[in-house]
N, C-alpha and C positions, 0 to 999 in steps of 0.2 A: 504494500500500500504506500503510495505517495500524499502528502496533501500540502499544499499550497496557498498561501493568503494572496489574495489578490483585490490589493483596498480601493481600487480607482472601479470596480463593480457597481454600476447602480441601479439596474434596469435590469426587467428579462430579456432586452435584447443584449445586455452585457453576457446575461447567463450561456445566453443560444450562442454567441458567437467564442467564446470562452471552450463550452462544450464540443463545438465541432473542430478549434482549435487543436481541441483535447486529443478527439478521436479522430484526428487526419492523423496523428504523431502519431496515436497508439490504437490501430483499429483492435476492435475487439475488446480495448478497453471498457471498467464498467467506474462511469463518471457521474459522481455528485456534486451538485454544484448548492452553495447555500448563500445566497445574497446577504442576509443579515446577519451574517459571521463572514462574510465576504474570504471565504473559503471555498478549494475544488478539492474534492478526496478521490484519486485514480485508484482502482485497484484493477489485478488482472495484469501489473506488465511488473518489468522487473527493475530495480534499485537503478542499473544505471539506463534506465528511459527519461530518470529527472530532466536532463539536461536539453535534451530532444521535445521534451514537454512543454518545458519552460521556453523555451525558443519558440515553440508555436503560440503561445498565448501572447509571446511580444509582439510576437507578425501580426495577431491581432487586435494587437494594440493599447493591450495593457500588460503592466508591469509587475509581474511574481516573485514572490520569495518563497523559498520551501518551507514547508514549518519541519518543526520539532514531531 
């Protein structure tokens, strides 16, 4: 499992494009996204997909950090 804050989230169109960010990196991936914890939890891929992850959500256009 990955999860990631992603605080510039403010919208379900933040959500849906976050998500599909998600699952172009990691198809198959199984993605939760929670607006008001502005939070994404991947699970289904593996530790080093962080990076590949995180790079799509940029292309998207918002800015991730990974959590703890």
């Amino acid at each position: 499992m990955l999860a990631f804050t992603v605080p510039d989230m403010s919208c379900s169109h933040c959500e849906r494009a976050v998500r599909d960010a998600v699952l172009e990196a990691a198809p198959g991936a199984r993605v939760a996204v929670d607006l008001a914890t502005k939070t994404v939890v991947v699970e289904g891929v593996e530790a080093g997909a962080a990076a590949p992850i995180a790079a799509a959500i940029r292309d998207a256009g918002y800015e991730p950090s990974q959590a703890a």
